[in-house]
N, C-alpha and C positions, 0 to 999 in steps of 0.2 A: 166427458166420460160419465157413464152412468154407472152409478155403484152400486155393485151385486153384491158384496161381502165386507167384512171386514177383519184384520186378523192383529191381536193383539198378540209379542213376544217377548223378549228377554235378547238385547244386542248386544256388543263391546265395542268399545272407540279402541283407534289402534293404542291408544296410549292405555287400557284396562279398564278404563271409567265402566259402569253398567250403566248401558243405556234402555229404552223402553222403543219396540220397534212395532209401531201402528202401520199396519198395510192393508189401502182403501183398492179393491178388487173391482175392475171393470171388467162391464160388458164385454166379451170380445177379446178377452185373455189380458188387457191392459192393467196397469198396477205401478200404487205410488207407494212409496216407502218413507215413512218421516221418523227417523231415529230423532231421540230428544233424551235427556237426564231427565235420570228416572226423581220421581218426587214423592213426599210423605202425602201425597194429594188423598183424601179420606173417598175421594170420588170413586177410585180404582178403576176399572176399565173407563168408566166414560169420562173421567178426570182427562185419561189419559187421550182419549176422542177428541175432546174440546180442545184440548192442548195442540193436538195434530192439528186440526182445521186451523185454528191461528197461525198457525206459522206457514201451512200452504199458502192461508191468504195475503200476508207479508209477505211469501216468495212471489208471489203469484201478478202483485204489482212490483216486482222489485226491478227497479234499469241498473244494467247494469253495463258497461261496456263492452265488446265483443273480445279487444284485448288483453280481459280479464278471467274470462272464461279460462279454467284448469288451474291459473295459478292465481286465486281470490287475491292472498296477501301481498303480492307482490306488488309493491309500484313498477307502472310501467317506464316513469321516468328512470329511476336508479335503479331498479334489480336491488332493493334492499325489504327484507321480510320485514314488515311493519306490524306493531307491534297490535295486537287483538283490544287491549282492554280499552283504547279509544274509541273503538267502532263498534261496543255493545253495547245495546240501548231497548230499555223495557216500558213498554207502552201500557198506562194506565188509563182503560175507559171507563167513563162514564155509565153506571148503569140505572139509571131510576135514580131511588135515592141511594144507591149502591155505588161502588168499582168493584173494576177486576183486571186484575194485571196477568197479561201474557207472558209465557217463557222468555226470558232473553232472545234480541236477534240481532245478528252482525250486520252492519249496514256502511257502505265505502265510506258515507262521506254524514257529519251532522248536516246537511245540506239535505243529503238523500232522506236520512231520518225525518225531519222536521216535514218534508213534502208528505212520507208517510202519514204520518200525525196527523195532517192536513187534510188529506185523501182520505183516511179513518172517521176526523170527527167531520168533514163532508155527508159521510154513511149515516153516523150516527145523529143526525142534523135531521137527515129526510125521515128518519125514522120516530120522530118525536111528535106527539099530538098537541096541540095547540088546544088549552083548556087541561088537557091532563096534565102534560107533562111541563117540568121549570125550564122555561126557554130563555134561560139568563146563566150564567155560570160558566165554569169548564166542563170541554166533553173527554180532552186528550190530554196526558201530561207526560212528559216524555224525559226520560231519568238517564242517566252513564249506569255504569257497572258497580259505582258504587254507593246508590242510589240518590243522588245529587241530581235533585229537576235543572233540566235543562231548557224546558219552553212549556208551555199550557196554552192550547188553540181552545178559544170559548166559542160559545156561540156565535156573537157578534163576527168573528174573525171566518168561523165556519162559514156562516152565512156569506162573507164579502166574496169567500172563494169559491163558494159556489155561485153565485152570480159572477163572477170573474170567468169561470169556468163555461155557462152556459152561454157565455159572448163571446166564448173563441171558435170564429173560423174554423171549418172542418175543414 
């Protein structure tokens, strides 16, 4: 999709929360919509940008099963609504000498998460200059809801998956 516009609003969650409703306008009448909690972010509109593009791009590789589609919470074994705060997890990259952590995102399984992580400091791997930048350390650290790390992909581990990755069969 090629983006013609952008439109920053003011949403509601059915439950009242105020949300912040970023909508990226294509080409051709097309348009995505990323509601998110709203935040004291000092960035204001482009806080709010930066924010939206993260979490398309977490949606964006996210697998999920076809079974799942409409009703996310549900197990499909028991039909039992399962409970949210085990399956949110906030991702801290690596930036420079810097981080920066993404908005919360719901993910089925720590299984699913962790491949994210993987998949992320993979990104963040190819992107690093050799001479400039510390090619030793963590790129991804990956937390629960109450922020309790749950795993750290460093370089080393980055790198084994992406040569793991570039020897798989297409």
């Amino acid at each position: 999709m090629h983006i013609v516009g952008i439109n920053i609003g003011q949403a509601a969650a059915p439950s009242g929360l105020p949300l912040v409703r970023v909508v990226f306008e294509g080409q051709g009448g097309e348009s995505i919509a990323v509601e998110m909690a709203r935040s004291d972010d000092a960035d204001g509109a482009l806080g709010a940008i930066d924010r939206a593009k993260a979490l398309l791009v977490q949606t964006a590789t996210f697998e999920m099963p076809v079974d799942r589609i409409g009703d996310f919470n549900r197990t499909p074994e028991s039909g039992n609504v399962r409970g949210r705060q085990s399956n949110v997890y906030t991702f801290e990259y690596r930036d420079g000498d810097q981080s920066r952590q993404v908005p919360p995102a719901v993910m089925p399984s720590f299984e699913a998460a962790r491949a994210e992580a993987i998949r992320c400091a993979i990104d963040l791997l190819v992107d690093l200059q050799p001479g400039d930048d510390d090619l030793t350390g963590w790129l991804v650290r990956m937390r629960d809801q109450a922020g309790n790390e749950l795993c750290t992909i460093d370089v080393a581990e980055a790198e084994a998956a992406r040569q793991a990755n570039d020897n798989t069969p297409l």
